[in-house]
Biopython code that builds the backbone (N, CA, C, O; Angstrom):
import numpy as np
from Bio.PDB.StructureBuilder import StructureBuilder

atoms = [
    (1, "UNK", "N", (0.817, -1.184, 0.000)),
    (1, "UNK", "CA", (0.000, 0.000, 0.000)),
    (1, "UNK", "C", (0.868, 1.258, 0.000)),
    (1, "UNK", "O", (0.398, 2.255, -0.547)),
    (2, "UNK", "N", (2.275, 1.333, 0.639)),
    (2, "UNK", "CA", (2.919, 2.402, 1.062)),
    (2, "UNK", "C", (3.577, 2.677, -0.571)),
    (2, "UNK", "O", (3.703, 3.797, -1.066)),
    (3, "UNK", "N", (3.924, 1.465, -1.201)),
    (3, "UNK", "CA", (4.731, 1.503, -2.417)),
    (3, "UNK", "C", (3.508, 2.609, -3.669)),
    (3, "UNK", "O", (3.894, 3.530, -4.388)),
    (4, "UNK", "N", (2.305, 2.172, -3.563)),
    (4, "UNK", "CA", (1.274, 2.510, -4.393)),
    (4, "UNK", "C", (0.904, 4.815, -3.989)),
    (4, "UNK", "O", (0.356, 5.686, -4.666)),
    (5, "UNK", "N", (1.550, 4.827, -2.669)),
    (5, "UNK", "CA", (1.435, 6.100, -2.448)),
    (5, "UNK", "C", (2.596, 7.063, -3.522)),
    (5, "UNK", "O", (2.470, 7.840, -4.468)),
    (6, "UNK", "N", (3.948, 6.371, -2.582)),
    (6, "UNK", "CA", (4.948, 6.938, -3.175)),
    (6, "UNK", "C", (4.990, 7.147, -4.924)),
    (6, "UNK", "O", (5.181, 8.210, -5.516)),
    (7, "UNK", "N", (4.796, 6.055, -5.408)),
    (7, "UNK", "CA", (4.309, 5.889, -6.976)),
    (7, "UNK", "C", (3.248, 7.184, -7.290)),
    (7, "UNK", "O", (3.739, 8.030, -8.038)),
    (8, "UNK", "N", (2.015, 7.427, -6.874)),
    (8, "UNK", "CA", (1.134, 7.986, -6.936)),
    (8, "UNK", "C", (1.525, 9.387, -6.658)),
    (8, "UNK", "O", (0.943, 10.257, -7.306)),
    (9, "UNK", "N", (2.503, 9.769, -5.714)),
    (9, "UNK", "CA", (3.546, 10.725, -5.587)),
    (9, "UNK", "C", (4.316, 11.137, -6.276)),
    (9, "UNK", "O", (4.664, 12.316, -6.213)),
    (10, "UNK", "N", (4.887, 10.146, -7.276)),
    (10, "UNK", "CA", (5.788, 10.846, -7.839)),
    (10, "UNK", "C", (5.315, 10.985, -9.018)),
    (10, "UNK", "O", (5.925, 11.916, -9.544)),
    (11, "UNK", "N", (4.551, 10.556, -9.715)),
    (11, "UNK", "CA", (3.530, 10.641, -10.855)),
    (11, "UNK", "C", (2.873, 12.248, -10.926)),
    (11, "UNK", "O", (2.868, 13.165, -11.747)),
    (12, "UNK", "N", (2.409, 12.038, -9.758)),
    (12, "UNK", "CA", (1.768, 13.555, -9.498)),
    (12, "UNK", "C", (2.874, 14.913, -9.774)),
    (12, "UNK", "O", (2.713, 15.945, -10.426)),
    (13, "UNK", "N", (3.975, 14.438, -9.019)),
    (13, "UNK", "CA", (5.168, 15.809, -9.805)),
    (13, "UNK", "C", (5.168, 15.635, -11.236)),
    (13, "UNK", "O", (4.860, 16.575, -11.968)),
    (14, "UNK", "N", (5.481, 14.537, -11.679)),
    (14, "UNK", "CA", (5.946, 14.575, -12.974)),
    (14, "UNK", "C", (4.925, 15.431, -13.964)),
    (14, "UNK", "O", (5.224, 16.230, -14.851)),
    (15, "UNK", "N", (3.776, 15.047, -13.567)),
    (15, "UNK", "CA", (2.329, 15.746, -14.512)),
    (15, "UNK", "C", (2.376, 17.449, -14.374)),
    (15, "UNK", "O", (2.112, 18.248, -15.272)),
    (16, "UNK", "N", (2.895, 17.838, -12.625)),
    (16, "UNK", "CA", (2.832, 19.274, -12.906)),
    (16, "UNK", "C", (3.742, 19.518, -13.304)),
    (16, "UNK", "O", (3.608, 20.462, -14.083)),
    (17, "UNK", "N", (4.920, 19.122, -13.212)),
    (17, "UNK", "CA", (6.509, 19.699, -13.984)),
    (17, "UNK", "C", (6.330, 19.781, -15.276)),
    (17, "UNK", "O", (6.704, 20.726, -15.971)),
    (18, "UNK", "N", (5.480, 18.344, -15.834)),
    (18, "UNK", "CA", (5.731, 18.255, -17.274)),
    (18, "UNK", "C", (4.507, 19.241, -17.999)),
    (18, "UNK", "O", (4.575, 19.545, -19.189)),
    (19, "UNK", "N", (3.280, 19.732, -17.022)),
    (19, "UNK", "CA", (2.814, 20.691, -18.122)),
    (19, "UNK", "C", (3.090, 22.104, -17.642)),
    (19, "UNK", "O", (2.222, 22.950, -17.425)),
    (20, "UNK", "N", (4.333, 22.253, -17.508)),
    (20, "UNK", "CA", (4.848, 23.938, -17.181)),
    (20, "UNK", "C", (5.633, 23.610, -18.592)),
    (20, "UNK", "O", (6.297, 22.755, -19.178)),
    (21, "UNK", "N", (4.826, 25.466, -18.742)),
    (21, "UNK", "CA", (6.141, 25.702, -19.989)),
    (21, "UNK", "C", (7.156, 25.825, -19.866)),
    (21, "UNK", "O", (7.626, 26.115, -18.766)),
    (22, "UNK", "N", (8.109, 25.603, -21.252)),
    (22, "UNK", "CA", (9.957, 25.752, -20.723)),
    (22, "UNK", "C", (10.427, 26.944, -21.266)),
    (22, "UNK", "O", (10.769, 27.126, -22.435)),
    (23, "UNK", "N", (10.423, 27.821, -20.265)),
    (23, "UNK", "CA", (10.764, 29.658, -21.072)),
    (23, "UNK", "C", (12.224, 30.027, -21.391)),
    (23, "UNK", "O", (12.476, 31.164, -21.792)),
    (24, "UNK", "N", (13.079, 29.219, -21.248)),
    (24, "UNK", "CA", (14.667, 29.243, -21.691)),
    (24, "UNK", "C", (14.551, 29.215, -23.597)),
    (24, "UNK", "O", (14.819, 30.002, -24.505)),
    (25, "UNK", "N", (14.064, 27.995, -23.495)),
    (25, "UNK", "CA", (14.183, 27.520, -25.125)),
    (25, "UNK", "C", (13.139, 28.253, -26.033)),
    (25, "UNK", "O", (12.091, 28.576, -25.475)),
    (26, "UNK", "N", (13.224, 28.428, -26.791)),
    (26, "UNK", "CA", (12.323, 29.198, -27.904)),
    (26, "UNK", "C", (12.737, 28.431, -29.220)),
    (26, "UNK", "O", (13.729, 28.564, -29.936)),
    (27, "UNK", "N", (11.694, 27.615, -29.299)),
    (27, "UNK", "CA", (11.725, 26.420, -30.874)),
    (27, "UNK", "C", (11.573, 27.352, -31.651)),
    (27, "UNK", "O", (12.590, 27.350, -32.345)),
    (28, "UNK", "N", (10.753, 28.367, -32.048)),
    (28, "UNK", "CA", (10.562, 28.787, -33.089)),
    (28, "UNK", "C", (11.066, 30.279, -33.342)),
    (28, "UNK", "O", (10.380, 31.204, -32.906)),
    (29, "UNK", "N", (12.294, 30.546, -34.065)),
    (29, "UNK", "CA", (12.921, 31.655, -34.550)),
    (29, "UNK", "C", (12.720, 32.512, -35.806)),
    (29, "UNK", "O", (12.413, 32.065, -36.911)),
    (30, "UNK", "N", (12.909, 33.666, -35.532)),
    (30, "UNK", "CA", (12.164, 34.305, -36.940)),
    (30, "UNK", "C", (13.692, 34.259, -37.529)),
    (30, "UNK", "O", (14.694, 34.384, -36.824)),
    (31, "UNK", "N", (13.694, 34.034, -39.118)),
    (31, "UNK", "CA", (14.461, 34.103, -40.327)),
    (31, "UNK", "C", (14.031, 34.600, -41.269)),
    (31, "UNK", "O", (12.878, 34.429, -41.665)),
    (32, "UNK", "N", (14.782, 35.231, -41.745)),
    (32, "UNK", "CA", (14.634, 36.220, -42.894)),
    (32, "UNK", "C", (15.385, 35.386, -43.865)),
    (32, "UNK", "O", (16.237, 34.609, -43.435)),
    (33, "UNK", "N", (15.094, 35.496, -45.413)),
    (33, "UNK", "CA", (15.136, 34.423, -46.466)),
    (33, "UNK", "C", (15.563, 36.201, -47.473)),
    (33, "UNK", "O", (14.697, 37.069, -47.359)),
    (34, "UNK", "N", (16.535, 36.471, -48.139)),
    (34, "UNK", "CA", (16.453, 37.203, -49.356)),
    (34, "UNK", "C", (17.379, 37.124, -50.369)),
    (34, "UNK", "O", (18.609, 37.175, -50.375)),
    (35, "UNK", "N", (16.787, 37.028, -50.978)),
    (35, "UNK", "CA", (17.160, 36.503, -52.277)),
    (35, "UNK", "C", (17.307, 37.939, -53.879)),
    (35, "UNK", "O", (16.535, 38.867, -54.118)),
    (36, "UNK", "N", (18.413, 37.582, -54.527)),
    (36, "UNK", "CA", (18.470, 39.059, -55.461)),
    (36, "UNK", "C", (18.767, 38.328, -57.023)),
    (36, "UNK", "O", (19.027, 37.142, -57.228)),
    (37, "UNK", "N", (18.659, 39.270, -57.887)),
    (37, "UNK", "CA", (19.212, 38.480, -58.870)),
    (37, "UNK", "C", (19.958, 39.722, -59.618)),
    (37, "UNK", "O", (19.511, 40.820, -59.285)),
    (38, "UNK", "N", (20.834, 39.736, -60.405)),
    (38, "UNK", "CA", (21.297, 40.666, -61.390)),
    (38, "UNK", "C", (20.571, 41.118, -62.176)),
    (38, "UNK", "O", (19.544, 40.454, -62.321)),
    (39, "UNK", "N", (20.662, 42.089, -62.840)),
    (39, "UNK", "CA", (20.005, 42.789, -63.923)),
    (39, "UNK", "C", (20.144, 42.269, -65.144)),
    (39, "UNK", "O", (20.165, 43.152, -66.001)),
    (40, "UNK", "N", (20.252, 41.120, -65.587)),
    (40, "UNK", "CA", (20.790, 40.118, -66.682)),
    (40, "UNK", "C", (19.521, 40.291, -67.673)),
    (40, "UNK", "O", (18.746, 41.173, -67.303)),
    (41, "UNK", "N", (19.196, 39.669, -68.765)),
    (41, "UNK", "CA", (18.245, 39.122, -69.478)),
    (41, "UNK", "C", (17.478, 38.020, -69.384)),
    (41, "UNK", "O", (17.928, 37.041, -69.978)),
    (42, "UNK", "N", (16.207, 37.848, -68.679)),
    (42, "UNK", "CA", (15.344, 36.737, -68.382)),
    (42, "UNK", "C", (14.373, 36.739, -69.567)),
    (42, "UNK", "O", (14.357, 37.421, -70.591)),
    (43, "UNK", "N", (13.598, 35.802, -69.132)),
    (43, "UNK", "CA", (12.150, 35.852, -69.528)),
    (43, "UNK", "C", (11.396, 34.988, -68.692)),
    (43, "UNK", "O", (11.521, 33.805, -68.376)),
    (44, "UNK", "N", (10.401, 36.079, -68.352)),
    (44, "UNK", "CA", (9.531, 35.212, -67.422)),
    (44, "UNK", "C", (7.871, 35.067, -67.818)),
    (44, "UNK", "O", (7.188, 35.679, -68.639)),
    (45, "UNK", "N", (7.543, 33.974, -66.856)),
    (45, "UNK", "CA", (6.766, 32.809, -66.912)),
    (45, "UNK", "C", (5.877, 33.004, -66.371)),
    (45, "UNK", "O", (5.863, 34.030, -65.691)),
    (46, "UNK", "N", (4.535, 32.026, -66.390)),
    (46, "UNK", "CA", (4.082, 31.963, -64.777)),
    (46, "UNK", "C", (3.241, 29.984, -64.744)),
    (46, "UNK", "O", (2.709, 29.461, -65.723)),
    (47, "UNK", "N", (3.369, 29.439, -63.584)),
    (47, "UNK", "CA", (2.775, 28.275, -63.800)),
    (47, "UNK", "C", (1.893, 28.800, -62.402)),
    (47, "UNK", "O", (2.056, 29.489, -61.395)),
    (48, "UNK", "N", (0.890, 28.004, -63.056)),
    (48, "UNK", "CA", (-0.130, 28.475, -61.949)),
    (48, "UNK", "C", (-0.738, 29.605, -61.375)),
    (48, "UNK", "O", (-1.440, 30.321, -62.089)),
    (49, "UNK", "N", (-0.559, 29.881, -60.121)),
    (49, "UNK", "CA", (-0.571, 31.629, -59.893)),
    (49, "UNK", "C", (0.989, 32.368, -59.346)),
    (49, "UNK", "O", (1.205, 33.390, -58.694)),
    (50, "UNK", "N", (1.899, 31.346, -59.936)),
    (50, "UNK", "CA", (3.307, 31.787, -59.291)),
    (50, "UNK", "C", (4.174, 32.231, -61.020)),
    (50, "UNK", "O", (4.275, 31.479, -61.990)),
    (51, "UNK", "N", (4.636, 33.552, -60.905)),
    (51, "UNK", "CA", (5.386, 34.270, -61.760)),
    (51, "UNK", "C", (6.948, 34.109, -61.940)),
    (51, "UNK", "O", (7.465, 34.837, -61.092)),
    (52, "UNK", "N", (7.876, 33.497, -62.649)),
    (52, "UNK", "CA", (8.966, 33.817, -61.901)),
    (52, "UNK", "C", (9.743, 34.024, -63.536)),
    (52, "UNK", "O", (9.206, 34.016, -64.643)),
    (53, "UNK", "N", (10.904, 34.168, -63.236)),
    (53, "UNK", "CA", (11.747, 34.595, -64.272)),
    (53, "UNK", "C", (12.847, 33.810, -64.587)),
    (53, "UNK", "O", (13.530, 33.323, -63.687)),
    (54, "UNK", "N", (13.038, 33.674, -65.479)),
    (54, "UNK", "CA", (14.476, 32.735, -66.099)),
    (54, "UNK", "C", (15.088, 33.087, -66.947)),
    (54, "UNK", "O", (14.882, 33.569, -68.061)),
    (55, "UNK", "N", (16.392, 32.656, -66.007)),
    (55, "UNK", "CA", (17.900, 33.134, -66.733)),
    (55, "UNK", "C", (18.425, 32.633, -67.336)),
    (55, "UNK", "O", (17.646, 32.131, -68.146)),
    (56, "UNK", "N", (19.459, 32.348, -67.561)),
    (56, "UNK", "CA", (20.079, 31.783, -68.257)),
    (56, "UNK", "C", (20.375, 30.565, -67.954)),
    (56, "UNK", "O", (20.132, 29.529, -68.572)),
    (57, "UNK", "N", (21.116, 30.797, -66.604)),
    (57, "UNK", "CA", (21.303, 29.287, -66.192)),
    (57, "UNK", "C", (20.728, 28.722, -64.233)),
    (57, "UNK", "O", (21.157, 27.929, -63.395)),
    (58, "UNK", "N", (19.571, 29.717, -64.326)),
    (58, "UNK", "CA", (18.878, 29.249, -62.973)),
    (58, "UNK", "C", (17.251, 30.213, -63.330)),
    (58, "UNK", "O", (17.206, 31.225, -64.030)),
    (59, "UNK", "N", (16.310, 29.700, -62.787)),
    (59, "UNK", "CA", (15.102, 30.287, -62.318)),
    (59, "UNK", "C", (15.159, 30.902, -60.936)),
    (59, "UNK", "O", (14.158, 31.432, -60.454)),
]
sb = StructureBuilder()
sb.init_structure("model")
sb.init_model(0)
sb.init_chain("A")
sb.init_seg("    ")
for serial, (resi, resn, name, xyz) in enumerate(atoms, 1):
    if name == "N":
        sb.init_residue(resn, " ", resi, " ")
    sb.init_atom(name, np.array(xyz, "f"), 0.0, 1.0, " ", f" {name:<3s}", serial, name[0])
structure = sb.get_structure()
């Protein structure tokens, strides 16, 4: 019976520890993505509702 407390005890921490948030870590970071191209000669496209331009030797 004494074993079934302690168990029941420590279960009980684990549930409140484990639903506190963890405010150190931050999963999700903002990034910035930019991208340029030269003033070269393309011709552009569009498939779908997306426009893009092509170079010579990349889109």
């Amino acid at each position: 019976m004494k074993i079934k407390k302690i168990i029941s005890g420590i279960m009980a921490v684990l549930i409140v520890f484990g639903a506190m948030p963890v405010f150190s870590v931050n999963p999700v970071q903002d990034y910035a993505v930019t991208a340029s191209a030269a003033d070269d000669d393309y011709t552009e496209g569009t498939y779908e509702s997306m426009t893009y331009r092509k170079y010579g030797d990349h889109i």
